[in-house]
VMD Tcl script that builds the backbone (N, CA, C; Angstrom):
set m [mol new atoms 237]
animate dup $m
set s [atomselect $m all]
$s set {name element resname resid chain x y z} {
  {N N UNK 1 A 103.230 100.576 96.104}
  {CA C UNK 1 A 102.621 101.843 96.456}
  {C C UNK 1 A 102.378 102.631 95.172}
  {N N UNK 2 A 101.016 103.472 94.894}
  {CA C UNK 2 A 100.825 103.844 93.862}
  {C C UNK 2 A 100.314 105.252 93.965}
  {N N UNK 3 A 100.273 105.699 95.157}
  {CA C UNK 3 A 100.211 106.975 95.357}
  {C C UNK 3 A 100.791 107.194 97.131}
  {N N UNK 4 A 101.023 108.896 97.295}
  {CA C UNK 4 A 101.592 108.866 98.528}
  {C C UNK 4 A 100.514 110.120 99.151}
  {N N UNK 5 A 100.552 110.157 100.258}
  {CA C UNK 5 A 100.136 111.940 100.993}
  {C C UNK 5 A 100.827 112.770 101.436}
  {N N UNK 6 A 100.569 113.402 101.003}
  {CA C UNK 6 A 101.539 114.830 101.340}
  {C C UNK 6 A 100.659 115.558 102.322}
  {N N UNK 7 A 101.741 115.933 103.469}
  {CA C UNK 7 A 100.952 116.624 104.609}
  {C C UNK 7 A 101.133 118.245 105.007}
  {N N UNK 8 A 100.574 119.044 104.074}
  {CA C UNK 8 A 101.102 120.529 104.379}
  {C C UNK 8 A 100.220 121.115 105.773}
  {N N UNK 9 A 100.461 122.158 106.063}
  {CA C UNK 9 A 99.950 123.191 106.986}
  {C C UNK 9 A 100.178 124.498 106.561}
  {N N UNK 10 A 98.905 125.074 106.332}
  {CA C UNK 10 A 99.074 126.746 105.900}
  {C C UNK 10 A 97.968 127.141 106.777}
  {N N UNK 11 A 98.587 128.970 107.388}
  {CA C UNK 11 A 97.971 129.761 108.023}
  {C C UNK 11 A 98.382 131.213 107.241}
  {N N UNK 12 A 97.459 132.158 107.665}
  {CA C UNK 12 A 97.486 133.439 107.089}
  {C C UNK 12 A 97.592 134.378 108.509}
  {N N UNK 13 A 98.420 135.038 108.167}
  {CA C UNK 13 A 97.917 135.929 109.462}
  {C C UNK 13 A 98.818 137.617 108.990}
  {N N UNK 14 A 97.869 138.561 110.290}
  {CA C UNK 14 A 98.480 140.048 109.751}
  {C C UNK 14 A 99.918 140.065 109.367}
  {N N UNK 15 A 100.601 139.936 110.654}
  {CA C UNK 15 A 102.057 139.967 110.983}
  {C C UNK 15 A 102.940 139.248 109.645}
  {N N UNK 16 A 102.858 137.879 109.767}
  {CA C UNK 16 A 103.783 136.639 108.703}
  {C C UNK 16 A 103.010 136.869 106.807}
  {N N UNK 17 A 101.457 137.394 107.065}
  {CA C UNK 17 A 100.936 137.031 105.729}
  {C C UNK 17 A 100.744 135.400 105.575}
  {N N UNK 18 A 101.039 134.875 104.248}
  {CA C UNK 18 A 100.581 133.312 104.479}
  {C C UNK 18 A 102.025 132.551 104.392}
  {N N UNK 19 A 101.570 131.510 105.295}
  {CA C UNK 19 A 102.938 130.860 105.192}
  {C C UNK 19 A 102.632 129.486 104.840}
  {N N UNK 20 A 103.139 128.367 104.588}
  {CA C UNK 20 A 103.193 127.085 103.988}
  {C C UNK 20 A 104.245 126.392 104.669}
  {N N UNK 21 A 104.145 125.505 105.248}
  {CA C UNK 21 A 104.963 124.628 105.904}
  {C C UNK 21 A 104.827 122.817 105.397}
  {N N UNK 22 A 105.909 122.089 104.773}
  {CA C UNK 22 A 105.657 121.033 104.572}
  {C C UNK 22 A 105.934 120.152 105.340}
  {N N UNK 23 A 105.181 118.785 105.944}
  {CA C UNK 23 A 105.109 118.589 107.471}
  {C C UNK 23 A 105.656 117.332 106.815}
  {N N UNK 24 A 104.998 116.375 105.556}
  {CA C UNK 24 A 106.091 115.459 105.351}
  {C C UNK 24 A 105.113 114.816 104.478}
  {N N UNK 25 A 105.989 113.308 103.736}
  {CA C UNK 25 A 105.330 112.504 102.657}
  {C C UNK 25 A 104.991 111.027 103.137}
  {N N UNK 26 A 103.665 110.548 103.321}
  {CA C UNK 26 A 103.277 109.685 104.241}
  {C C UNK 26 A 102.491 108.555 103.097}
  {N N UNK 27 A 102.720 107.308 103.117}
  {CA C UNK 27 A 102.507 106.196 102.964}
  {C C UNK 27 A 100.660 105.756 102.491}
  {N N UNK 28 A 100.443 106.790 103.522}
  {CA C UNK 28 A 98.546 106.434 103.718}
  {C C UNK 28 A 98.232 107.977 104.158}
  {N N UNK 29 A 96.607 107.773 104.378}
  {CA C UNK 29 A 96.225 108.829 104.867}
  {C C UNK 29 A 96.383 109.100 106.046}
  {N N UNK 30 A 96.040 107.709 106.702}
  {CA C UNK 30 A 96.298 107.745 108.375}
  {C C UNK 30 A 97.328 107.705 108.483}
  {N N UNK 31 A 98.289 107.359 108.225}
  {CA C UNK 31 A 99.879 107.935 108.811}
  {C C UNK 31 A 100.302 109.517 108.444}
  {N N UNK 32 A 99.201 109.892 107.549}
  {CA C UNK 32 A 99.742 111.328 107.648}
  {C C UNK 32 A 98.880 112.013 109.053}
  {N N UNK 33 A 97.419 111.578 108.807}
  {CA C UNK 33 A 96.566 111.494 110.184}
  {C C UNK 33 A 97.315 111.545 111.605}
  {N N UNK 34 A 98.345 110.653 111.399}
  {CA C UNK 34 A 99.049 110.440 112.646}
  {C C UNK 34 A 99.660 111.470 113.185}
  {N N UNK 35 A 100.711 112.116 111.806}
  {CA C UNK 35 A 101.540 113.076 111.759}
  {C C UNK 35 A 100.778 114.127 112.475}
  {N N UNK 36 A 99.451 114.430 112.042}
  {CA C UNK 36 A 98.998 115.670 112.528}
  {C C UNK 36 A 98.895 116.006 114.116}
  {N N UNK 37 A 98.297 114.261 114.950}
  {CA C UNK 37 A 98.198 114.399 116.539}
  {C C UNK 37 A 99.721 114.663 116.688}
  {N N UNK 38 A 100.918 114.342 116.048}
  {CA C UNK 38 A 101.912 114.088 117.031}
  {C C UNK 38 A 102.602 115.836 116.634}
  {N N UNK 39 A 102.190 116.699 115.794}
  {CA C UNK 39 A 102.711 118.056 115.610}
  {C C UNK 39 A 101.776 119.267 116.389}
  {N N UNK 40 A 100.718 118.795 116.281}
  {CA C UNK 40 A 99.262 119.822 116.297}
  {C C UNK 40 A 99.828 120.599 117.646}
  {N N UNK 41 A 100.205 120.001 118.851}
  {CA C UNK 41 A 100.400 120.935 119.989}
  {C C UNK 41 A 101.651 121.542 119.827}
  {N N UNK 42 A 102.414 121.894 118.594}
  {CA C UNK 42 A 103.906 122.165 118.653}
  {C C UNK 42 A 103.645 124.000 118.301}
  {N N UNK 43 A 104.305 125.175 118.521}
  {CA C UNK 43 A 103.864 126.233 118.622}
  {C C UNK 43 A 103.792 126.864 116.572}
  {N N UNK 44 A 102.422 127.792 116.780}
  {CA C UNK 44 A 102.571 127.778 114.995}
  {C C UNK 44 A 101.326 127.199 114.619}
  {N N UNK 45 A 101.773 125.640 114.767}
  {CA C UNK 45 A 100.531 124.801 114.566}
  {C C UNK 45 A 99.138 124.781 115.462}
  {N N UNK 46 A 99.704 124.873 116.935}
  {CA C UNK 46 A 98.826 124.633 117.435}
  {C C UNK 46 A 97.266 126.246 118.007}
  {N N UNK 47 A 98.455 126.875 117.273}
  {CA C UNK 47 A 96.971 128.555 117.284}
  {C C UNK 47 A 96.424 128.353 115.633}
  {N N UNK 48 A 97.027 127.438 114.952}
  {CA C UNK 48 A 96.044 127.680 113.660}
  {C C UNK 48 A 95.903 126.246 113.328}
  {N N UNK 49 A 94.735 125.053 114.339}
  {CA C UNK 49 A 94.536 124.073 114.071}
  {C C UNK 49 A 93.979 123.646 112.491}
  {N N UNK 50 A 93.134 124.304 112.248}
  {CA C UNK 50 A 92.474 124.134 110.981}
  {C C UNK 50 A 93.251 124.088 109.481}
  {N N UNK 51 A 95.003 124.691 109.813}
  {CA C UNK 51 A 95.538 124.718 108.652}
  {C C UNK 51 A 95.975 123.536 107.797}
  {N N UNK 52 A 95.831 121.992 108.210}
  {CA C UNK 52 A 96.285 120.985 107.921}
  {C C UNK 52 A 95.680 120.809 106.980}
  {N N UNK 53 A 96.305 120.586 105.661}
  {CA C UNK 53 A 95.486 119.811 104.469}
  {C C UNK 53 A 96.315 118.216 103.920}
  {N N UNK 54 A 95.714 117.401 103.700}
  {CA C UNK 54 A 96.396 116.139 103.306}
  {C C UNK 54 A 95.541 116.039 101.749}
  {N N UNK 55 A 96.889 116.096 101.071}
  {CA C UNK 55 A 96.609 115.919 99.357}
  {C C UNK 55 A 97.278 114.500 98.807}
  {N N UNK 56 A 96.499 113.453 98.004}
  {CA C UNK 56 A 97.040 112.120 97.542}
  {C C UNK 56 A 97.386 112.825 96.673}
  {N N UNK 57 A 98.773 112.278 96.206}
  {CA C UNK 57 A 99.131 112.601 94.887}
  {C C UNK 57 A 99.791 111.095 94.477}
  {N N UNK 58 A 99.076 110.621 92.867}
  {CA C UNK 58 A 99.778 109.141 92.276}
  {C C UNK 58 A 100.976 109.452 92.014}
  {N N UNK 59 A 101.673 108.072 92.076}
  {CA C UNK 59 A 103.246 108.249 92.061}
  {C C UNK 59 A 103.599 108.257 90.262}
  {N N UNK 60 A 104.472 108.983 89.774}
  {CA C UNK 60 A 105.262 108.785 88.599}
  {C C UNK 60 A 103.624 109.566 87.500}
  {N N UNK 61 A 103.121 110.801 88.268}
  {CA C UNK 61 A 102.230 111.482 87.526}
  {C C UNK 61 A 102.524 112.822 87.320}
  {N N UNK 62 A 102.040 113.540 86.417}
  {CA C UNK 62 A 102.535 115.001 86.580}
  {C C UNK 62 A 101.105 115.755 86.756}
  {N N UNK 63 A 101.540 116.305 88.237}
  {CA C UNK 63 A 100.370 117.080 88.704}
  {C C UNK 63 A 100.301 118.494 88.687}
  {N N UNK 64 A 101.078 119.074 87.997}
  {CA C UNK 64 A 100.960 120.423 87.581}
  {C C UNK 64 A 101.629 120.457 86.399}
  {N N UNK 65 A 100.667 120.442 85.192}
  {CA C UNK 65 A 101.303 120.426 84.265}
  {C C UNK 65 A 100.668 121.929 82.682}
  {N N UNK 66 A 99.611 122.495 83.686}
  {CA C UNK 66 A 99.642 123.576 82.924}
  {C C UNK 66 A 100.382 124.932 82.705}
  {N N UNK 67 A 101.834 125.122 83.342}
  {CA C UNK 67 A 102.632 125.808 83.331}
  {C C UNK 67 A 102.324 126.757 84.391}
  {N N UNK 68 A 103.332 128.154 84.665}
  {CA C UNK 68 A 102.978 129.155 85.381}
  {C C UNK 68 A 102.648 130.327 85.614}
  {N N UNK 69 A 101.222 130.539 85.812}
  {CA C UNK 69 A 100.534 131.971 85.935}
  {C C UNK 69 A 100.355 132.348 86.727}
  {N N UNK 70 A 100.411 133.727 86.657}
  {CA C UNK 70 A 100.389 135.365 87.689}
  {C C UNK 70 A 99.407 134.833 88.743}
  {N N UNK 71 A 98.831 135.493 89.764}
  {CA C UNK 71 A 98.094 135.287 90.785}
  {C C UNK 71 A 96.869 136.150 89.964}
  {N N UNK 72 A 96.933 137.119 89.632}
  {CA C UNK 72 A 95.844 138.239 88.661}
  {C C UNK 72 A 95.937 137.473 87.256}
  {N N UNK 73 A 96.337 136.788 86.804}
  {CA C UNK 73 A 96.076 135.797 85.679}
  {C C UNK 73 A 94.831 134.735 86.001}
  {N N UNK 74 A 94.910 134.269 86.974}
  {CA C UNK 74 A 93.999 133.486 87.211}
  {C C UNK 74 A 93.253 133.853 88.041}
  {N N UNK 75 A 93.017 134.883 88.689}
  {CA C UNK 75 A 91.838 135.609 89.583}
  {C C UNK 75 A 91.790 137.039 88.858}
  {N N UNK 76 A 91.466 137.411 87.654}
  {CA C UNK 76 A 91.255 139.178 87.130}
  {C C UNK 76 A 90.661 139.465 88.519}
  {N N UNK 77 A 91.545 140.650 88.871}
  {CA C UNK 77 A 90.925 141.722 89.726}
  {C C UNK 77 A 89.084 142.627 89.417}
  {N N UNK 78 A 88.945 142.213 87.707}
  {CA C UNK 78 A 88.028 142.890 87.765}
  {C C UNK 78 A 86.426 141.741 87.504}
  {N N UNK 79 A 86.952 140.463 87.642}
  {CA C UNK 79 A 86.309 139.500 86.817}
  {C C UNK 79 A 85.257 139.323 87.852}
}
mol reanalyze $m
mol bondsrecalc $m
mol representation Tube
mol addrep $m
């Protein structure tokens, strides 16, 4: 195996603001695919269908490796 998927779910809303939930680390795409029918009707998930994102990430790589900046570091408020 030379890369894996990672299966998050994020929604935004008034009340919570944004939240991030990590649903799990899957083999393939379609087994993360899978993951999604067998959670999607669970409560959370299932009023914010659209939040599912599936990201490959290669194994033994460094995927964030430009260190860590402000939220207004990388979006200027005035830019």
């Amino acid at each position: 195996m030379t890369s894996v998927h990672l299966l998050m779910h994020v929604r935004s809303d008034d009340e919570d603001g944004e939240s991030a939930k990590m649903i799990g680390v899957y083999s393939s795409e379609s087994a993360a695919r899978a993951a999604i029918e067998r959670v999607m009707s669970q409560p959370g998930f299932a009023d914010h269908p659209d939040g599912f994102h599936i990201d490959e990430y290669e194994i033994d790589q460094d995927n964030w490796s430009g260190g860590f900046i402000s939220w207004d570091e990388a979006y200027p408020p005035n830019a």
